[in-house]
N, C-alpha and C positions, 0 to 999 in steps of 0.2 A: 303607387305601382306595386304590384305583389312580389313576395319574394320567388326569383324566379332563377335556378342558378345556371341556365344558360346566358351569354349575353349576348347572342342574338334573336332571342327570343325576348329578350327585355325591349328590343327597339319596336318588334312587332304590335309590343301589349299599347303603344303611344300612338305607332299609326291604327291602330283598331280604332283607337277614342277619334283620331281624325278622320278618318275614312267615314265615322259615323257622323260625325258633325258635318260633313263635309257634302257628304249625297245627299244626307238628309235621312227622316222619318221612316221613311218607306223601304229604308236599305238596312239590311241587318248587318252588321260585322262582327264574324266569330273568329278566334283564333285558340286552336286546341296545340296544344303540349304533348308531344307523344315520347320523349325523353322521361317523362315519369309514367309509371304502369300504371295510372290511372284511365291515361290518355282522355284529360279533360278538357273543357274549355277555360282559359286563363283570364280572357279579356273578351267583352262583347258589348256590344254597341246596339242601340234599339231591340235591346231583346225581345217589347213587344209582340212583336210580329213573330217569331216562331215560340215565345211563352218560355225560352231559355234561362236561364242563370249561369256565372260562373261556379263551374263544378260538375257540370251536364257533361253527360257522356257521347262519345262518336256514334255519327247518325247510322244506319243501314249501308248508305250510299260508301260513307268515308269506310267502313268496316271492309267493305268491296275489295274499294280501292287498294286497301294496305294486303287483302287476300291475295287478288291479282298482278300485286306488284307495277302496274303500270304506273307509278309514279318513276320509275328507274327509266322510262321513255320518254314523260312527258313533263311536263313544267308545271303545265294548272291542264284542269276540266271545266270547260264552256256551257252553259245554257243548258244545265237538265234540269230537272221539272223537278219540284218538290210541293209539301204543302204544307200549310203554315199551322198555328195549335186552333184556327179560328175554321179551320176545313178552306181558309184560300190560296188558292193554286200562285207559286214560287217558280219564279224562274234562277236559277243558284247558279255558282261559280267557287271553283276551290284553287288555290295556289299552293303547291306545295313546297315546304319550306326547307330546302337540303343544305348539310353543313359537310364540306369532305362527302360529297356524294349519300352519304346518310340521312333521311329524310328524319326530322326534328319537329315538326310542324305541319299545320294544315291552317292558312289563312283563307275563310268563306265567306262568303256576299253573297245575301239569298233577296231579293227583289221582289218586291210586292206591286203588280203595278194595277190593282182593283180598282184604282181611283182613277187611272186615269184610261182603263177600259171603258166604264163607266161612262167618263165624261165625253168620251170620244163614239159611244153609241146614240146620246145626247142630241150632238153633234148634226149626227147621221139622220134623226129623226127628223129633224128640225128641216129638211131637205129632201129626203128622202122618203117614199112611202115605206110604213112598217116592215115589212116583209124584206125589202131589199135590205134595211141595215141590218134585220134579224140574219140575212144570208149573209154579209159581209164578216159581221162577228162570232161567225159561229168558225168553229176548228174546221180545218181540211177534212176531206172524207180518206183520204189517203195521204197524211202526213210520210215527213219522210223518217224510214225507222233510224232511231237510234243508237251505237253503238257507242260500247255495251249496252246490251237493253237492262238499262238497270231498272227496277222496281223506284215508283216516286222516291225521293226522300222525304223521312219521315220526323220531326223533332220531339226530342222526349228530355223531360231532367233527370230521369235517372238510368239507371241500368235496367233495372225489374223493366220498366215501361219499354227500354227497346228489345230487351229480350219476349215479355208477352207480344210486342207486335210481330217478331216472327215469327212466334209458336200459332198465333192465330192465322199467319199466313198458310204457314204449314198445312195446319190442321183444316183451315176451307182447302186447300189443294187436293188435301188427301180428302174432304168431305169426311172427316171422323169427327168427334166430339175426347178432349182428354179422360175422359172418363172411365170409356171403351175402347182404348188403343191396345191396341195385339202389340206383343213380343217384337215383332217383324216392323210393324209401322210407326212403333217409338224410336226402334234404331231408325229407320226413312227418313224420321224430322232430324235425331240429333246428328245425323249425318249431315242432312242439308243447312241446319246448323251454323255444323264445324264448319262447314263451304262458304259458309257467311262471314263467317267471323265473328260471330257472338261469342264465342269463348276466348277473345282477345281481350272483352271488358271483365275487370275486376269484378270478384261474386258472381259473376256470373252463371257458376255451376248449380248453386244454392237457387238461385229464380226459374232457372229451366227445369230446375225438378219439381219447383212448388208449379210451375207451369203445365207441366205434363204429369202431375198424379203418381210423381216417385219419386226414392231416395237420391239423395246425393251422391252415395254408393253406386249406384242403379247406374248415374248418369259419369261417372267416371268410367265402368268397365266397359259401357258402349262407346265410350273417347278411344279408350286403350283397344276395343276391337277395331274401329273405325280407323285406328290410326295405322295398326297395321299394315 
């Protein structure tokens, strides 16, 4: 068990190892530490399936979360969508882990269920003419929306990698390339950014400037305008 100097946090890092054993292959179990400013993952279970290690940084989604605070309402988040390092689509779940009302933790379960899509289209064939289990299995044309509409979640092992994926977000939103960003449209990303929570991760100031084509310097005085 890693050295870990909460001790409820230490109980977490055993059920992660079971929770993994326990669903099985297909079921990921992370549990991130947010009592240290790294805010890492501690303990994970089939890392496979989203390509993680212990030491991997808060995904998009969790960054959100700790933005918007609704952890102070809610217990865990149910069934959003994520996707795995292999491009397949995750169904996830997060608990959030509060000591004295102060949130300590994030224990998540991200679900891969390709195999058993798969076998169950199979299934369909075998009974069914083409067309019909091709309808069956395909998404709603008008699923129901979301709230929050959070953007997938995304898994990364480091920082750099979750801060370029929102700078790429960004940058297709705004249709610019970093190369050619205006004064005006550099502050637009590292605004929406800060909205994110990107600068909650360690270094992070350091990879959004190598991201967007400027100093470090650069990207602090737009924090300090921004924060204003």
């Amino acid at each position: 068990m890693p050295n870990i100097p909460n001790a409820l946090l230490q109980q977490y890092v055993k059920l992660t190892e079971f929770l993994g054993v326990a669903l099985g292959p297909d079921y990921e179990v992370a549990l991130h530490d947010l009592t240290d400013k790294n805010r890492s993952i501690i303990a994970i279970a089939n890392g496979h399936i989203s390509g993680r290690e212990i030491g991997a940084p808060l995904t998009n989604v969790a960054l959100s979360i700790l933005m918007d605070r609704s952890y102070e309402t809610q217990d865990y988040r149910l069934h959003y969508s994520g996707v795995s390092a292999n491009g397949k689509q995750l169904r996830s779940c997060t608990m959030f882990i509060k000591q004295s009302g102060r949130l300590i933790g994030m224990l998540c379960i991200n679900f891969d269920d390709s195999r058993y899509q798969a076998v169950s289209e199979q299934i369909l064939r075998l009974c069914h003419p083409d067309p019909f289990a091709r309808r069956l299995s395909q998404p709603e044309e008008n699923p129901p929306a979301q709230s929050p509409p959070y953007r997938p979640e995304t898994f990364r092992n480091s920082t750099e990698a979750v801060a370029l994926d929102a700078i790429h977000h960004e940058l297709g939103r705004l249709g610019v390339s970093a190369e050619r960003l205006t004064s005006d449209e550099r502050l637009q990303i590292i605004s929406a950014l800060e909205e994110s929570g990107i600068f909650l991760l360690k270094g992070s100031v350091k990879d959004v400037a190598a991201g967007l084509r400027c100093s470090q310097a650069s990207v602090y005085r737009y924090l300090a305008q921004i924060r204003k």
